[in-house]
C-alpha positions as a printed NumPy array, in Angstrom:
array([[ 90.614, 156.333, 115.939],
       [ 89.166, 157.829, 118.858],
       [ 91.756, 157.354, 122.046],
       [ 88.495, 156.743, 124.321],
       [ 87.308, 154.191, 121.898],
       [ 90.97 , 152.264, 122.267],
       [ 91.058, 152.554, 125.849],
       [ 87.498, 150.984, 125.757],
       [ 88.139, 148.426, 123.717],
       [ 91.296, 147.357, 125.871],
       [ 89.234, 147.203, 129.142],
       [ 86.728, 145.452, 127.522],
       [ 89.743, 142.441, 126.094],
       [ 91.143, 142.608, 129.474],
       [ 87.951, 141.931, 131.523],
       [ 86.786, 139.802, 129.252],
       [ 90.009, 137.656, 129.596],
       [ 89.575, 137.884, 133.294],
       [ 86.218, 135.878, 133.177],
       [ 86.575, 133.36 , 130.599],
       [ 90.492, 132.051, 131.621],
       [ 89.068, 129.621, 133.863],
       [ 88.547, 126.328, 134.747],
       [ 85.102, 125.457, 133.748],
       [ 82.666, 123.18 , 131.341],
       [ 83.41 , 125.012, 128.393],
       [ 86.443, 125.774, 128.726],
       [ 87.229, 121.576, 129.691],
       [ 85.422, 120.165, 126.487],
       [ 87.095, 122.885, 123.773],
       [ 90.507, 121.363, 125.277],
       [ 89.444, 117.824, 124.792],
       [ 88.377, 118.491, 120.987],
       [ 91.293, 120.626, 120.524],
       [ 93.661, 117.656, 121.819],
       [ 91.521, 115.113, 119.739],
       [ 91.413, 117.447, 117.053],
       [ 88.131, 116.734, 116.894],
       [ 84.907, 118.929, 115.332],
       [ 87.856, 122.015, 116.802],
       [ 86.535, 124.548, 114.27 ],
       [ 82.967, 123.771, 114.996],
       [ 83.27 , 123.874, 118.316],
       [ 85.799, 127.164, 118.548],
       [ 82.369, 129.035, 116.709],
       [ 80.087, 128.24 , 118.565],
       [ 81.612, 129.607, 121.694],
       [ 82.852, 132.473, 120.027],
       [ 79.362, 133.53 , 118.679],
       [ 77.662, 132.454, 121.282],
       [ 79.623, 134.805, 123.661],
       [ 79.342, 137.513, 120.804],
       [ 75.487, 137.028, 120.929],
       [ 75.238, 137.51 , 124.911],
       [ 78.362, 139.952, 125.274],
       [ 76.487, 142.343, 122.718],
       [ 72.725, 141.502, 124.674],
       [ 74.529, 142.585, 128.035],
       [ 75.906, 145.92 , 126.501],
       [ 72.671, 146.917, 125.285],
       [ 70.791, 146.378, 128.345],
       [ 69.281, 143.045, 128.634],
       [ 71.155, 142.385, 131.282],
       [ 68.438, 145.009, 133.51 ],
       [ 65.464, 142.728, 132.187],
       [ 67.097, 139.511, 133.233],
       [ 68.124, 141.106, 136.485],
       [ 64.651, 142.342, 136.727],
       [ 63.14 , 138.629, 136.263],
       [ 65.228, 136.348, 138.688],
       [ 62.947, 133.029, 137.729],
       [ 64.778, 133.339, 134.573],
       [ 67.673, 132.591, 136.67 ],
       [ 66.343, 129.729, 138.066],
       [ 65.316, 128.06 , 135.511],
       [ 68.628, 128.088, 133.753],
       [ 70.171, 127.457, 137.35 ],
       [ 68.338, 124.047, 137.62 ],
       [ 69.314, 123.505, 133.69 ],
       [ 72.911, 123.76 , 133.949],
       [ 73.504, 122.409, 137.654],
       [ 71.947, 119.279, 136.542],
       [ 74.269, 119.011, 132.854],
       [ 76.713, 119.837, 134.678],
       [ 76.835, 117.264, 137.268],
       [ 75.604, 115.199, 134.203],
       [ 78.891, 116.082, 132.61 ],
       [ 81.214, 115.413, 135.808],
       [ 79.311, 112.007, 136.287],
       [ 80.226, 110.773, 132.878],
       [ 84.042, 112.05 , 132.965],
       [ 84.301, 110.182, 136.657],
       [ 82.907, 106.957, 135.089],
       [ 85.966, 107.47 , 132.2  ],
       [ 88.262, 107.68 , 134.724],
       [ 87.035, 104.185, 136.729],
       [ 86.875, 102.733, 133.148],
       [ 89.284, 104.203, 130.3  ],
       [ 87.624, 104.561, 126.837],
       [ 89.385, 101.743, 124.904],
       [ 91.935, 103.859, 122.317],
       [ 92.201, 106.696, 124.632],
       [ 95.508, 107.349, 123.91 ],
       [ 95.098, 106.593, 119.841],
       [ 92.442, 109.065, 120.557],
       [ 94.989, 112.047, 121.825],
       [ 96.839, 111.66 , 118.537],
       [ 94.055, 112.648, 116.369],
       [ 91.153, 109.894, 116.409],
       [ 87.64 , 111.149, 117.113],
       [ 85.306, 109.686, 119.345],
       [ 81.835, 109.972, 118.469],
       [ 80.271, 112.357, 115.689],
       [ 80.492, 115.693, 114.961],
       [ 76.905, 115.996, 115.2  ],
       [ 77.199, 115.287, 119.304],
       [ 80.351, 117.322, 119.781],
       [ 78.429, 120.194, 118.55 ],
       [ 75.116, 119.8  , 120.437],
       [ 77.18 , 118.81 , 123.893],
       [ 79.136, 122.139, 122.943],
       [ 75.649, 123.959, 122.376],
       [ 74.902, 122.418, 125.856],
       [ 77.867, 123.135, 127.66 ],
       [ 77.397, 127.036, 126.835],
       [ 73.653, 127.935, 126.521],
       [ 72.974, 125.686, 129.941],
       [ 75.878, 126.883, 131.879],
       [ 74.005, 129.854, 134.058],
       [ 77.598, 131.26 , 134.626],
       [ 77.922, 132.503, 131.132],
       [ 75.079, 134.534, 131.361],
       [ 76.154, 135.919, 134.509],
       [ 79.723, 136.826, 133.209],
       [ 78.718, 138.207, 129.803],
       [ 75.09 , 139.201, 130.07 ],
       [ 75.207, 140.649, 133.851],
       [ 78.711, 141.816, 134.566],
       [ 80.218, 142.417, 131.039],
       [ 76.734, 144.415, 130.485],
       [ 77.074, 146.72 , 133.601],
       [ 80.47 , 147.15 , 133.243],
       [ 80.373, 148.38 , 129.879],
       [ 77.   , 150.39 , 130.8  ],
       [ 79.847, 152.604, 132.853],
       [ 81.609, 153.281, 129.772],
       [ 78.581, 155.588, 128.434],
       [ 78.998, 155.906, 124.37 ],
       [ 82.015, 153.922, 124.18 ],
       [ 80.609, 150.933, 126.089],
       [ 80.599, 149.246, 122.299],
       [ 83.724, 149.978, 121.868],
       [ 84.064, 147.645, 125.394],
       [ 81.82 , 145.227, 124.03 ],
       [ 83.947, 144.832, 120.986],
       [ 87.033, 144.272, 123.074],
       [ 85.006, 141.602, 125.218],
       [ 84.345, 139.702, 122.148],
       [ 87.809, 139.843, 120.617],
       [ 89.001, 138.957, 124.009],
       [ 86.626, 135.886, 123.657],
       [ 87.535, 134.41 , 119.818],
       [ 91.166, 134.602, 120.78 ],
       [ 90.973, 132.378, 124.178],
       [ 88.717, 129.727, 122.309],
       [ 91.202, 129.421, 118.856],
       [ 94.181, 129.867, 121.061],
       [ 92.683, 127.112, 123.748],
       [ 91.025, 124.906, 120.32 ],
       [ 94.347, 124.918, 118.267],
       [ 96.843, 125.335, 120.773],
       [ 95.714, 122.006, 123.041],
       [ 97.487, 120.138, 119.693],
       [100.725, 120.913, 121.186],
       [ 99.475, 118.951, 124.855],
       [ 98.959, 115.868, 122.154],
       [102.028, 114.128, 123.466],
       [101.712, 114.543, 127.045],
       [ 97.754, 113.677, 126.864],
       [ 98.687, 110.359, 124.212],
       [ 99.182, 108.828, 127.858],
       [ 95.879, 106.853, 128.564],
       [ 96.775, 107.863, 132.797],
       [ 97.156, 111.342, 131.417],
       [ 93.513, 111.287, 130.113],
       [ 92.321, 109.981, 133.581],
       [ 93.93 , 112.634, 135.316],
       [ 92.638, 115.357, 133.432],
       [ 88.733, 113.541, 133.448],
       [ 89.703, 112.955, 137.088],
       [ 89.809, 116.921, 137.441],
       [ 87.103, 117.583, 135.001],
       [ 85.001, 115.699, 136.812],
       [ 85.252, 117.365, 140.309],
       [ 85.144, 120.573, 138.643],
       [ 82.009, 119.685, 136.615],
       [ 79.876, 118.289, 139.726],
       [ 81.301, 120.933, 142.214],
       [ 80.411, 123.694, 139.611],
       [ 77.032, 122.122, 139.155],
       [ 76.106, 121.554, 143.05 ],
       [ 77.085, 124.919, 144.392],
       [ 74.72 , 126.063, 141.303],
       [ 72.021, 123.995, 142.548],
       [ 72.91 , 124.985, 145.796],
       [ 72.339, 128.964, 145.39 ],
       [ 69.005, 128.496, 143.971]])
């Protein structure tokens, strides 16, 4: 294999670690299914594909267009601000009153179906303006500087991607002790929730 095409594809995993290891929405609700072991397969793909889907629109140029049409922006700005404070309201009010079973529920119980896990995941990505602007907008011009091997980046964003969500969806079993706590749960809403409603303000904010 080409050596450009491997150094390519390395940049690409590494910056696309670089945006997605964060604390965030997404990243917050794939660690609560992966703990519950809840819908974790489910939910692992659609992040996955969904970051394959606007990794591989940045890299061939759509990022320009969006760039080019910032009430696109907005729109999706007013979207996610308000889920997201949506989200962060919700986790607040589970940490002022614990689900009953919350800690049954960090041993492998589910709460709710796997019908709304999936469309809150859905959610959580597709209105969450930030994911556009890390994949679509700065993956896509970065790997616009990489000329004919800017694939070969893309490639290495997207790898970078499925390994954070099944690492971060199968490896949260192993935080099922610690989190079969019901005060452990509050903390981590407790945190959730101020990063959910901070995330969403300063996105409402900006527009």
């Amino acid at each position: 294999m080409n050596h450009g095409i491997i150094t390519a594809a390395l940049v690409g995993f590494g910056t696309g670690l670089s945006l997605i290891v964060a604390i965030g929405a997404q990243n917050a609700f794939v660690l609560r299914q992966g703990v519950r072991r809840h819908a974790v397969l489910a939910v692992v793909a659609i992040c996955a594909v969904s970051d394959a889907v606007l990794i591989a629109l940045g890299v061939s140029g759509v990022g320009a267009v969006v760039t080019a049409w910032p009430a696109a922006l907005t729109v999706v700005g007013l979207a996610g601000g308000g889920f997201l404070i949506c989200y962060g309201v919700l986790a607040a009010r589970r940490v002022l009153r614990p689900e009953p079973g919350a800690a049954l529920s960090a041993q492998g119980a589910t709460t709710g179906s796997a019908r709304k896990a999936v469309l809150t995941c859905l959610a959580m990505t597709w209105l969450n303006p930030h994911v556009y602007l890390d994949t679509v907008l700065l993956i896509g011009s970065v790997a616009a500087d990489h000329g004919s091997q800017r694939w070969a980046f893309g490639t290495g964003a997207v790898l970078a991607s499925l390994t954070w969500f099944v690492t971060l969806g199968y490896g949260a079993r192993l935080l099922s002790g610690l989190l079969a706590r019901p005060a452990a749960w509050r903390v981590l809403d407790g945190l959730v929730a101020a990063t959910m409603v901070t995330m969403g303000g300063m996105l409402l904010a900006g527009i």
